[in-house]
C-alpha positions in Angstrom: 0.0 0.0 0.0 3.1 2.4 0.6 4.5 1.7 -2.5 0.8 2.5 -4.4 0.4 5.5 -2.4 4.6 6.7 -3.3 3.8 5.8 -6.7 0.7 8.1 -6.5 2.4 11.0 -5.3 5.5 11.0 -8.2 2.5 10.6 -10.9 0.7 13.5 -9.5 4.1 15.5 -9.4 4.9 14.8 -12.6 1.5 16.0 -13.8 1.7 19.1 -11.8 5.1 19.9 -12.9 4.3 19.3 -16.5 1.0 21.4 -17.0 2.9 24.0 -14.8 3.3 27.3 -17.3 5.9 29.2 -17.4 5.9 33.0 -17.2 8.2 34.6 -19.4 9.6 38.0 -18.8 10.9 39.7 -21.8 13.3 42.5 -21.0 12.4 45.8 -22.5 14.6 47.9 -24.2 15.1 51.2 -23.8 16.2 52.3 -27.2 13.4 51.3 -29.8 13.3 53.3 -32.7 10.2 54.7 -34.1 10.2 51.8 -37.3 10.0 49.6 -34.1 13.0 47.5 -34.7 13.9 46.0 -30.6 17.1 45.6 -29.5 18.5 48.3 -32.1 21.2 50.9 -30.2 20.8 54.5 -31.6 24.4 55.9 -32.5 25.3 59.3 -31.8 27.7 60.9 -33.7 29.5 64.1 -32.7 30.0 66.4 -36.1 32.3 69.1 -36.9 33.6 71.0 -39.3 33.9 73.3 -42.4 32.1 73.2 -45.7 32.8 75.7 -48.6 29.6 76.5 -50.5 29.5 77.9 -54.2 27.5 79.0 -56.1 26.2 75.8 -58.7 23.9 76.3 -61.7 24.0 72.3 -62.6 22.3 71.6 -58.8 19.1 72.9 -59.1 18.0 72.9 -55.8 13.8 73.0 -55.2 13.1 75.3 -52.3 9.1 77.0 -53.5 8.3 80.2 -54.5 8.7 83.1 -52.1 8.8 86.1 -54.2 5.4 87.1 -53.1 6.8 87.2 -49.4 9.3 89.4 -50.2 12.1 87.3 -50.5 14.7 86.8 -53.3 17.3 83.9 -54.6 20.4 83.9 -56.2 20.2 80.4 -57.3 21.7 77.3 -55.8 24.9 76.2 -54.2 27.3 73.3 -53.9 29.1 72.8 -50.9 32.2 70.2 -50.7 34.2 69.0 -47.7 34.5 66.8 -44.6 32.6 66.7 -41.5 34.0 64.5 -38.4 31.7 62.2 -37.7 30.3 62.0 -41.4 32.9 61.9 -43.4 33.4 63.7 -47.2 30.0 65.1 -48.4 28.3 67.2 -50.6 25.4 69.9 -49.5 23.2 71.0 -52.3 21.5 74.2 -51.0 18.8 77.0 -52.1 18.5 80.3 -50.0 15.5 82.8 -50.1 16.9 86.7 -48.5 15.2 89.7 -47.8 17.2 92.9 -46.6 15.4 94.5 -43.6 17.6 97.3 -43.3 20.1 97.8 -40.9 23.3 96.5 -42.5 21.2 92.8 -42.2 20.3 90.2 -44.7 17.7 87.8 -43.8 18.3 84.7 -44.5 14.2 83.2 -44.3 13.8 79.8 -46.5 16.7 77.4 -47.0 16.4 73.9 -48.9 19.4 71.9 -48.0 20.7 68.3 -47.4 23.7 66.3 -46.7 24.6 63.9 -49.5 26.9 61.1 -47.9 30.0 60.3 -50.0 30.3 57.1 -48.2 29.6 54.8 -51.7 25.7 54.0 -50.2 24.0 56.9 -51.4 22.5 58.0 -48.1 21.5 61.6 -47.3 20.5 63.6 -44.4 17.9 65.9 -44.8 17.8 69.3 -42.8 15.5 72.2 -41.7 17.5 75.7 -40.8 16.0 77.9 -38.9 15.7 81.5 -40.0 18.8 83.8 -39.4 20.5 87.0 -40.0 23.6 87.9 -41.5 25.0 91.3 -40.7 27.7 93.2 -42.5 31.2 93.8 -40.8 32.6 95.2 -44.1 30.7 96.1 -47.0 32.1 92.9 -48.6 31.7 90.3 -45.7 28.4 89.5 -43.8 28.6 86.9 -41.3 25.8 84.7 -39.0 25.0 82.2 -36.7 22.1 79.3 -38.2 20.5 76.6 -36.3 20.3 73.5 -37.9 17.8 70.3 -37.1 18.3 66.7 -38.7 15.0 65.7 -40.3 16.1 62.0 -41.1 17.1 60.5 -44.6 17.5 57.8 -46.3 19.4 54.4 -45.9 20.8 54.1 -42.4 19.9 58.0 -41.7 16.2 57.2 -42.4 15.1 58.4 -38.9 17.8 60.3 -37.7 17.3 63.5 -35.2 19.6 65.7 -34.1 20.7 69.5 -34.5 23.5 71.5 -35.4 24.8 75.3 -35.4 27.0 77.3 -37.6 29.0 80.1 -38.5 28.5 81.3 -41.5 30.8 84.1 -43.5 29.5 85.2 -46.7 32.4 87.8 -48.5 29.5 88.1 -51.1 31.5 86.9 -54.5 29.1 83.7 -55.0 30.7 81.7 -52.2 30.4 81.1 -48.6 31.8 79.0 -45.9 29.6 77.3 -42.9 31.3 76.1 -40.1 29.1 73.4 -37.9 29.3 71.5 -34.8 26.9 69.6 -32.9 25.3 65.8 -33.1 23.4 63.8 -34.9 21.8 60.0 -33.8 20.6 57.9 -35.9 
């Protein structure tokens, strides 16, 4: 009778242990991206440098029409050089200016975007605030821009992040832009 009554017991045990669930505990991460992609680490990149911007008539550059606002363009530019973090790039860019008066120009629409010379064809897209330039000479206005990472494409497809920069224009159809800050992506 003990031996029916042990036998009893390990059967039951097993049974018990057998329909027994299990609850599983999945950790969460932090650092989901909006595409919703789990376990993928944003990277931030710190970015500085200087590109040279000129003026480009084969780079059409789309940017609307803002001659009804009051502004004017003088066409599109072409920037070349190398910013840490990114590496050799090209910036197509399209200003609209008004002049307010005051020794200012007013720098209110720009249409620009990083163009990654890494061989993958990825591009950043930004949004720049607007911005003055004043005149220290009469051939040399210069400004600080604010500039926000709206994503892009390939590996920059959601990418955030914001920059500022120096600008000096000596108004002969070139200009530099000095930038530092981060982007993630």
């Amino acid at each position: 009778m003990k031996k029916n009554y042990l036998l009893a017991m390990i059967v039951a045990l097993i049974f018990t242990s057998c329909s027994k669930t299990e609850d599983l505990i999945i950790p969460a991460t932090g650092n989901q991206t909006e595409s919703g992609v789990l376990n993928k680490k944003s990277k931030v990149i710190e970015v500085e440098g200087t590109l040279t911007y000129k003026k480009s008539s084969s780079d059409n550059v789309s940017c609307g029409d803002h001659w009804s606002e009051g502004y004017v363009t003088d066409g599109s530019y072409l920037a070349t050089g190398k910013l840490e973090g990114l590496g050799n790039l090209t910036s197509p860019s399209k200003a609209w200016v008004n002049f307010p008066g005051g020794g200012t120009i007013h720098v209110g629409y720009v249409c620009s975007s990083f163009k990654l010379n890494e061989g993958k064809g990825n591009e950043i897209f930004l949004t720049i605030d607007s911005y003055d330039l004043g005149f220290v000479s009469s051939t040399l206005a210069v400004g600080n821009c604010n500039i926000n990472i709206a994503g892009g494409t390939g590996k920059y497809q959601y990418a955030t992040g914001s920059l500022t920069g120096y600008v000096e224009n000596p108004l002969n159809g070139s200009f530099t832009l000095k930038l530092e800050g981060e982007v993630s992506y």
